[in-house]
C-alpha positions as CSV (number, residue, x, y, z in Angstrom):
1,X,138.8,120.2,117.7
2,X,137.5,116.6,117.1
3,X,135.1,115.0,119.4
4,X,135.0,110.6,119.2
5,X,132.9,108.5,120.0
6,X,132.8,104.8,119.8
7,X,129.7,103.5,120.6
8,X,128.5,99.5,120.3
9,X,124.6,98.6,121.4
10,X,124.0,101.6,123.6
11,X,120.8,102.8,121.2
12,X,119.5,103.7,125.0
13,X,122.1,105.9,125.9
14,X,123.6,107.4,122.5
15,X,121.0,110.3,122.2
16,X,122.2,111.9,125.8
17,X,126.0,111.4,124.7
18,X,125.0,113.0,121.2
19,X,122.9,116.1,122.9
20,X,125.2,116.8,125.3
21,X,128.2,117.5,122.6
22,X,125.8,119.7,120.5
23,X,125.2,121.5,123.4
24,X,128.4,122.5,124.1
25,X,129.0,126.4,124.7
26,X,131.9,126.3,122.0
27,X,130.7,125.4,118.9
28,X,133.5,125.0,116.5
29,X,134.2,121.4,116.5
30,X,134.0,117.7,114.3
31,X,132.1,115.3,115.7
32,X,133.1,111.8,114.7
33,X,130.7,109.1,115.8
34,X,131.9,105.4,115.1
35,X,129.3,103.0,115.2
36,X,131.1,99.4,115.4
37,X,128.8,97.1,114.6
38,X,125.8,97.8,116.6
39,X,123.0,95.3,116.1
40,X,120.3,97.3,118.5
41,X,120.0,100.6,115.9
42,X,122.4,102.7,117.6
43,X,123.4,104.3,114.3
44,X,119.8,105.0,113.7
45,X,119.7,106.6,117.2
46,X,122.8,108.8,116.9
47,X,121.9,109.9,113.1
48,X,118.3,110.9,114.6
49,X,119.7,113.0,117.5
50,X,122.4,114.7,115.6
51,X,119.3,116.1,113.4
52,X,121.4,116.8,110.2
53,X,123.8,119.0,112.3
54,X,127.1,119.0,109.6
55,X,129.3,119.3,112.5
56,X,128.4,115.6,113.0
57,X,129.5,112.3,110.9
58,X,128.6,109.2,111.7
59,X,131.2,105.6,110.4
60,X,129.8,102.6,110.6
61,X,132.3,99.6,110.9
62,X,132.1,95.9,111.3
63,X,132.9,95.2,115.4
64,X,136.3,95.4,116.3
65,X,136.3,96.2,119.8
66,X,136.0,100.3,121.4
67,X,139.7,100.4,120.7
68,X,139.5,99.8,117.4
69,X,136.4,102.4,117.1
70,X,138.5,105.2,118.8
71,X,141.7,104.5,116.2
72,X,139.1,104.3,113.4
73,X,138.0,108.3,114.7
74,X,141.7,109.2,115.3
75,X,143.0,108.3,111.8
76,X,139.9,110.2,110.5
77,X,141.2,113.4,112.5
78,X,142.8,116.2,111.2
79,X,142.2,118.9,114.2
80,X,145.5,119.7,116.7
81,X,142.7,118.4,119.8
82,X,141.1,115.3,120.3
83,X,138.3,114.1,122.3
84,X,136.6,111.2,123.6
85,X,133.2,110.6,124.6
86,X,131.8,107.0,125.0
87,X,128.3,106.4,123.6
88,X,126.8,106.0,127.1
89,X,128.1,108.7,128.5
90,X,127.6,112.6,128.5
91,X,129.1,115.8,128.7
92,X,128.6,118.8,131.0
93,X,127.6,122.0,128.8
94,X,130.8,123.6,129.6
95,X,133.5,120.8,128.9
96,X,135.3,121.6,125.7
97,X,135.1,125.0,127.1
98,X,137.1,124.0,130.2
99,X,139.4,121.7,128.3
100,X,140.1,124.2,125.7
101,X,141.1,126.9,128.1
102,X,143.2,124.6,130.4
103,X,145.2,123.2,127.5
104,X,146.0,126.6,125.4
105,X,147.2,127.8,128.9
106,X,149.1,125.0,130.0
107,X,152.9,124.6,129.4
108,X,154.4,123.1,126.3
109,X,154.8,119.6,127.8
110,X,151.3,119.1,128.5
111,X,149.6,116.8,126.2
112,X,146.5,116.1,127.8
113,X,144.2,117.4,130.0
114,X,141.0,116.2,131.7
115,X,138.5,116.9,134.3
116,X,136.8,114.9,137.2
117,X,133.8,112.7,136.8
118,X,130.3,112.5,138.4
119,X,128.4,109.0,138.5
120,X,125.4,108.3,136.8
121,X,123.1,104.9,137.0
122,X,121.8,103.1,134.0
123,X,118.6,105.7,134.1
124,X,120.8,109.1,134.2
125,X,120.2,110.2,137.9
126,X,123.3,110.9,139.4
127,X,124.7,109.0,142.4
128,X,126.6,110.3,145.2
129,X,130.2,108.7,143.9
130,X,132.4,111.2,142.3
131,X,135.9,110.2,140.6
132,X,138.2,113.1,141.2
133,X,141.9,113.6,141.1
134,X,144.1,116.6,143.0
135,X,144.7,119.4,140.2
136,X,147.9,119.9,138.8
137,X,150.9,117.7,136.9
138,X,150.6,114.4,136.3
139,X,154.0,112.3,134.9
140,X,153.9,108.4,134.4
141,X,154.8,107.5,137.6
142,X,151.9,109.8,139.6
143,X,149.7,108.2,136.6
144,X,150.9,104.8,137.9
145,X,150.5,105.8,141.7
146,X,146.9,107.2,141.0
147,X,145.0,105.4,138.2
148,X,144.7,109.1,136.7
149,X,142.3,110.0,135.0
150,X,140.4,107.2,136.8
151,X,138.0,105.3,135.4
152,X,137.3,106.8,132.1
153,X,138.4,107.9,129.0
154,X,135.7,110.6,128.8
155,X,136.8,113.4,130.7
156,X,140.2,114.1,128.5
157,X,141.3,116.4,125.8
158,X,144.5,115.5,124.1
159,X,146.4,116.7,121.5
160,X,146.7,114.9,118.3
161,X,150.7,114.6,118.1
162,X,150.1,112.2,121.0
163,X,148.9,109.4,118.8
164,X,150.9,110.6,116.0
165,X,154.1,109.9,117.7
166,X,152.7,107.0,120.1
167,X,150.4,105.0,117.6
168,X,146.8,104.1,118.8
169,X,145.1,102.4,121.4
170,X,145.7,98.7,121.9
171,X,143.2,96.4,120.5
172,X,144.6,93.3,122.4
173,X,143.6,94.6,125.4
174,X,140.0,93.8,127.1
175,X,140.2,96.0,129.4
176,X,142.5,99.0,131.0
177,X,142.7,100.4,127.4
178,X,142.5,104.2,128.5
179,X,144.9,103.5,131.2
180,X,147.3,101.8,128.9
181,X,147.5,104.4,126.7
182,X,147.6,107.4,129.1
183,X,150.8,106.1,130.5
184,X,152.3,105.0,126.8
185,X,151.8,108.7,126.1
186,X,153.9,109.6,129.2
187,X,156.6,107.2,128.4
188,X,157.0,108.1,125.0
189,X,155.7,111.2,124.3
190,X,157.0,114.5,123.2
191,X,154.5,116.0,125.4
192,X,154.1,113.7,128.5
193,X,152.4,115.7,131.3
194,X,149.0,115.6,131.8
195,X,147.3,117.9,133.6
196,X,144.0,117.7,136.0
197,X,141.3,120.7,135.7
198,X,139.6,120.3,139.6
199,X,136.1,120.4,137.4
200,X,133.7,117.9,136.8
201,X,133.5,117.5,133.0
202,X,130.8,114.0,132.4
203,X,128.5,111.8,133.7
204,X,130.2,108.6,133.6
205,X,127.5,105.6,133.5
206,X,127.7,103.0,135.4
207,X,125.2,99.8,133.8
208,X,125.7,95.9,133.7
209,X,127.9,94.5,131.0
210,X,130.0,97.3,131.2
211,X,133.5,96.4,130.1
212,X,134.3,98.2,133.7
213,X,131.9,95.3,135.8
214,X,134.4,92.9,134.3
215,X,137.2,92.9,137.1
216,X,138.9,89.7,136.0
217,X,139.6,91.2,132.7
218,X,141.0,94.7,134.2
219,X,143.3,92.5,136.4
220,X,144.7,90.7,133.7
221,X,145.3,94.1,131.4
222,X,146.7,95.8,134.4
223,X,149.2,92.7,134.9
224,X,150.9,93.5,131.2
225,X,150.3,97.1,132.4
226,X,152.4,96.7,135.0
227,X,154.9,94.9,133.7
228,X,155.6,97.7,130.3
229,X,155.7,100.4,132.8
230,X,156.2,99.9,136.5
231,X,160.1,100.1,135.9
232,X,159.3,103.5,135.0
233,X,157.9,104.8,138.0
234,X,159.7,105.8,141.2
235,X,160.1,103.1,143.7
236,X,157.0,104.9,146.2
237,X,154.7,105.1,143.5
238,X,155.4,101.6,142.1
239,X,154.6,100.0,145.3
240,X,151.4,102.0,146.1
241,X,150.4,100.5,143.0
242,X,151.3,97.1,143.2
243,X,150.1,97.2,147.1
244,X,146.8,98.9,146.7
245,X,145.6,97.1,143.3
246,X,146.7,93.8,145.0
247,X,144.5,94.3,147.5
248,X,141.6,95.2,145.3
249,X,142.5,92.1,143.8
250,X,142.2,89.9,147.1
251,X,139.1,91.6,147.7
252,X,137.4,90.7,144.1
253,X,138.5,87.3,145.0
254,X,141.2,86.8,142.4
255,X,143.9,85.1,144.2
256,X,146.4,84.8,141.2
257,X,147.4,88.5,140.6
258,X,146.9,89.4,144.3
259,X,150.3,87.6,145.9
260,X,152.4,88.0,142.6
261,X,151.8,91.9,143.1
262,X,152.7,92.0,146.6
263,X,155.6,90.0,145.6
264,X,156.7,92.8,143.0
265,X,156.4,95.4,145.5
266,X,158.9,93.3,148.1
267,X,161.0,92.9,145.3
268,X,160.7,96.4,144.4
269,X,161.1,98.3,147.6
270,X,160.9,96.3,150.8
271,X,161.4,98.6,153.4
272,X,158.7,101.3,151.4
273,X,156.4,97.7,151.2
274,X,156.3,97.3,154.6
275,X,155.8,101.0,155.8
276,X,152.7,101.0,153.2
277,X,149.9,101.8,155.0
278,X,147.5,99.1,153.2
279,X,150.3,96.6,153.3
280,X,148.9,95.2,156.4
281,X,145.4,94.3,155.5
282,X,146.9,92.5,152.1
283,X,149.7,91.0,154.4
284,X,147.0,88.1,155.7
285,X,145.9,87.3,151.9
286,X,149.6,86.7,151.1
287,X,150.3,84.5,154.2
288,X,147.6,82.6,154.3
289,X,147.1,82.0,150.8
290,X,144.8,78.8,149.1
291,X,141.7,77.8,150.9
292,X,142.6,80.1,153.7
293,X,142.3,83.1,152.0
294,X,139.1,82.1,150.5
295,X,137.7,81.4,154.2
296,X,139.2,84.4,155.2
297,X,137.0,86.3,152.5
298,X,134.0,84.8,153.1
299,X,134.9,85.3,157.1
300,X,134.8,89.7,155.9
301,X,131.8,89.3,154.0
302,X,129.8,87.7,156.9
303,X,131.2,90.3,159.3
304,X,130.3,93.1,156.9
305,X,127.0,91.9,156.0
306,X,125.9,91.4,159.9
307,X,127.2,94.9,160.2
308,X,124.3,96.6,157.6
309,X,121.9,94.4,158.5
310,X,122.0,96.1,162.6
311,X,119.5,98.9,163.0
């Protein structure tokens, strides 16, 4: 069992993410901590918190970008399980326990499995969100449908032939990369199930200049996203894609991916469009389009914002 983690600047989170793993309640693992060019001593950090435990190694590398962090662990691996954990996040005590268990006793076509995820602010306390999935099999096109495992590549335990047959995660990508690479797995994969464990498994933090409070970059990476593997997907789950993240889209004021998705999904399936239960409330954006939409956002800000302000 090998445990990753990339980590770049995040001196003020590292020793949580570092603690957490060493207290795991299964012992027997490698922990592989890939510093990529930190410039705030988060190498210093890690090596302080690990406390010459020889479980623990820590690479240091010039930046290259998380992706390029996580390949550099994976090509150091030589364990049948992999997991990640990024340098601001941390583990639950029982994780590798719980991914250990739900992997040795899934079926042979599982290659990963992962947990659900509480919320944590830049300080550690936990907030009230929660990202969790229904349990049970996930193929590329319920990936697709659900933007499972969502949010994070932290609550996940895959097997190694996964990147051995599928390569490793793409450094061109600024965003989406987890996603990306869940669903190559699926495609292409010996083993392309992955299975949800209805446990919570890390504190995922949530701080600015997150690559996650970027949403014009995740728009653009889900774009090529959805272009490699939408086809792939059954005609309901491709359109509750297109039609949910287009909306997302109109809402985040990006009016360039918004219509073109919509447009996909007519394209794709239009009677399954239209009976879309959010296809309505994108239906305006795409209409309207231009200045309109943008007066049309501002129109649902002002509402909203008169709405919190009453006592």
């Amino acid at each position: 069992m090998t445990v990753i983690t990339p980590a770049y600047n995040v001196a003020d989170y590292i020793a949580e993410a570092v603690t957490s793993v060493l207290a795991q309640t299964i012992p027997d693992f490698t922990y592989l901590i890939v510093d990529d060019g930190s410039t705030d001593g988060t190498a210093e950090v890690a090596e302080a918190a690990a406390g010459g435990d020889p479980r623990v190694r820590i690479i240091r590398q010039e930046n290259q970008g998380s992706s390029a962090a996580r390949n550099t662990g994976i090509s150091l691996a030589t364990t049948p399980f992999i997991a990640f954990l990024d340098g601001d996040d941390r583990w639950l005590p029982e994780t590798l326990r719980i991914l250990i268990a739900a992997i040795d006793g899934a079926e042979p076509d599982v290659g990963a499995v992962f947990g659900h995820s509480r919320l944590i602010d830049e300080q550690g306390q936990l907030l009230r969100t929660t990202l969790e999935r229904p349990p049970g099999r996930y193929d590329l096109s319920a990936m697709l449908r659900g933007m499972a495992p969502m949010g994070n590549g932290s609550c996940l335990l895959l097997r190694r032939s996964c990147f051995e047959e599928v390569g490793g995660f793409d450094v061109a990508l600024r965003s989406a990369v987890d996603f990306e690479m869940w669903l190559r797995i699926q495609k292409s994969s010996t083993t392309p199930i992955f299975h949800c464990v209805p446990k919570m498994v890390v504190d995922y933090r949530i701080r600015p200049g997150s690559i996650s409070t970027y949403p014009a970059h995740r728009f653009q990476a889900l774009d090529r996203i959805f272009d490699t593997y939408a086809a792939d997907a059954s005609p309901a789950d491709r359109v509750h894609a297109y039609v949910s993240t287009a909306l997302n889209a109109y809402r985040a004021g990006d009016d360039l991916f918004g219509p073109k998705w919509l447009r996909s999904a007519l394209r794709s399936a239009p009677l399954t469009s239209v009976r879309h239960p959010e296809f309505a409330r994108a239906l305006p954006w795409l209409v309207l389009g231009g200045r309109a939409t943008r007066s049309l956002r501002r129109l649902i800000s002002t509402v909203r914002s008169r709405g919190q302000s009453r006592p």
